[in-house]
C-alpha positions in Angstrom: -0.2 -17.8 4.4 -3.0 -15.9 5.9 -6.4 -14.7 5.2 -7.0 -10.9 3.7 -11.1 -9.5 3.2 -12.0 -8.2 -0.3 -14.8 -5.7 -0.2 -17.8 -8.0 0.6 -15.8 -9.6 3.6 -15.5 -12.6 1.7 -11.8 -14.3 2.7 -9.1 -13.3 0.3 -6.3 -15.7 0.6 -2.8 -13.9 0.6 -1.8 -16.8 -2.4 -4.5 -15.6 -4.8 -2.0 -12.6 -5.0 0.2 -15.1 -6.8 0.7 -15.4 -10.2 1.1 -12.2 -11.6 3.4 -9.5 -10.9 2.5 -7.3 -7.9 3.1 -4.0 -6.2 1.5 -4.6 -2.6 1.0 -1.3 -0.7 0.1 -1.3 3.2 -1.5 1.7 4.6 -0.9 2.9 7.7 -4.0 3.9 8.0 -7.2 5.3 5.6 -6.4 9.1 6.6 -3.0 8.8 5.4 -2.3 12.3 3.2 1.2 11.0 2.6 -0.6 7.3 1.7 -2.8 8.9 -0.2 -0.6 11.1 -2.6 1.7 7.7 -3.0 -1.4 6.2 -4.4 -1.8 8.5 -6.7 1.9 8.7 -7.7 1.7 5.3 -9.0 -1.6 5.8 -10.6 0.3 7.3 -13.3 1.8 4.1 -14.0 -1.5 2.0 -14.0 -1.2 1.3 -17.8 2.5 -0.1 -17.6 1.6 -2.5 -15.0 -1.6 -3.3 -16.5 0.2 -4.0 -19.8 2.5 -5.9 -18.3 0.1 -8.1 -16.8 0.4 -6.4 -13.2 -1.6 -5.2 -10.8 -1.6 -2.9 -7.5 -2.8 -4.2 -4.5 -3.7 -2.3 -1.0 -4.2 -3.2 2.4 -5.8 -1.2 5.2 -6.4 -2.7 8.4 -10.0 -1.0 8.2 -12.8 -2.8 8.0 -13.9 -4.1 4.7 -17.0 -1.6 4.4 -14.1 1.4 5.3 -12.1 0.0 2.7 -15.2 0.0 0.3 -16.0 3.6 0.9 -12.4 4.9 1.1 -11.5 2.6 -2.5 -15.3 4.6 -3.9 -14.3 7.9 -2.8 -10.6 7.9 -3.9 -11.3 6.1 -7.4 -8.0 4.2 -7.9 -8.2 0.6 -9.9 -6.6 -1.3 -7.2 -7.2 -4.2 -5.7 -8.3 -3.3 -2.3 -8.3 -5.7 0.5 -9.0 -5.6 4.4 -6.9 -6.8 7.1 -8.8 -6.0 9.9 -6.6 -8.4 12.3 -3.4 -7.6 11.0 -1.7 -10.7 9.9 -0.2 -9.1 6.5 1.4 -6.5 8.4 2.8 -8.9 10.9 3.8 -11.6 8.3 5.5 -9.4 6.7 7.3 -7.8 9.8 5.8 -4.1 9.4 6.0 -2.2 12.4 4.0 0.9 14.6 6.0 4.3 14.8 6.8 6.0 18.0 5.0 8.3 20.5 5.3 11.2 18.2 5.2 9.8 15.3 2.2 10.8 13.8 2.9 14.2 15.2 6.2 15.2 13.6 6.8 18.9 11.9 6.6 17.5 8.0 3.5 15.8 9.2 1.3 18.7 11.1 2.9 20.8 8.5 1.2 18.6 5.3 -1.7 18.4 7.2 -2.2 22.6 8.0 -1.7 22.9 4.3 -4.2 20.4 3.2 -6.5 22.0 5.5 -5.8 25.4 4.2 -6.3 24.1 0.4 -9.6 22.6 1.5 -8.8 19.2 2.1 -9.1 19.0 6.1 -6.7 15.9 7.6 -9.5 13.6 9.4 -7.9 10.6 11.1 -9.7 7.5 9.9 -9.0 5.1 12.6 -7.9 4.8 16.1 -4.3 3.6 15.1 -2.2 6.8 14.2 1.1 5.0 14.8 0.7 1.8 12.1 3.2 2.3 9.5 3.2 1.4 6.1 5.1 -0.3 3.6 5.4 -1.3 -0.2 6.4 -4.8 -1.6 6.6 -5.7 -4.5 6.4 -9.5 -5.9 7.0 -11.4 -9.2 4.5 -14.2 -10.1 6.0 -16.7 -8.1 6.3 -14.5 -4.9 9.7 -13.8 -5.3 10.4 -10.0 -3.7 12.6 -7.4 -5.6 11.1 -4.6 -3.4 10.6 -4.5 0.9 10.5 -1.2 1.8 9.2 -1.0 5.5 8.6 2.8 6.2 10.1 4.0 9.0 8.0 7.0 9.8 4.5 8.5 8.7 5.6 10.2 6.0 8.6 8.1 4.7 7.4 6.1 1.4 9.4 5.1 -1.6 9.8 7.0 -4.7 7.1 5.7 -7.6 10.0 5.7 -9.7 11.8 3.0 -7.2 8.8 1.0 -7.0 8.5 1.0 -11.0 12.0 0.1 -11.3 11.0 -3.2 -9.0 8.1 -3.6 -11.0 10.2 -3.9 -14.2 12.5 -6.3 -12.7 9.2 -8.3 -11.5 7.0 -8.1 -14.9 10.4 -9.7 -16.6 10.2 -13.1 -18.2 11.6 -15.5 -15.7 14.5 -16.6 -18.0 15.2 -12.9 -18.5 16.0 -12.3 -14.8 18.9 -12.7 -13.2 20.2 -15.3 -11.3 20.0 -15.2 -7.1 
């Protein structure tokens, strides 16, 4: 167990994200283009896992003001939460990338376009190398999706982490056996 921040800085306890199905998204950090575009992948399922009683949680490890700001500017329904210290991402044994991570040809590539259509890449935090990852959880906490990410841009598909959704929102005596 560790302590999370909501919004206010107020201590979120990772066991309040009990009890309900959940897809739990770790940035890698608030700049993320590739982060961000997941985000709004899955925003396109926000009224299946709201009807199934679900919910999207994400974790930066900015600041709970940053987080505030960034969760206001981008206008997704999530539950946003700060981890300023880092303890989700170690807990749950997600990694930094390499030296060049943050510098590979898909990502200066995403980011010349972006800054071509308008929407200029400005890095958000010192740490370019966190990487992120997607979990998702049934009521009880038991995982049917880890997916660490093993570079900047590598995320799973929102179809993979609806599919693992599904198999969480399911009626305990409707899942199978493990």
């Amino acid at each position: 167990n560790f302590d999370l921040r909501d919004l206010d800085g107020a201590p979120y306890p990772a066991t309040r994200l009990l009890g309900r199905p959940t897809v739990l998204v770790l940035l890698r950090h608030l700049g993320c283009l590739f982060c961000q575009e997941h985000l709004s992948r899955l925003r396109d399922h926000d009224q299946e896992i709201a009807g199934a009683g679900g919910r999207v949680a994400v974790v930066s490890f900015a600041g709970p003001e940053h987080v505030r700001r960034f969760a206001l500017a981008l206008g997704h329904p999530y539950l946003w939460l700060s981890d300023p210290e880092r303890s989700c991402y170690r807990a749950l044994g997600v990694g930094r990338g390499g030296a060049l991570n943050p510098f590979s040809f898909t990502d200066l590539w995403r980011n010349a376009y972006s800054t071509l259509r308008g929407q200029p890449w400005i890095p958000q935090q010192a740490d370019l190398w966190q990487l992120g990852a997607d979990f998702v959880f049934d009521a009880d906490g038991q995982l049917t999706l880890a997916y660490r990410c093993r570079s900047s841009h590598d995320r799973p598909s929102s179809e993979t982490v609806l599919e693992a959704f599904r198999k969480a929102a399911r009626p305990a005596r409707t899942r199978a056996p493990r």
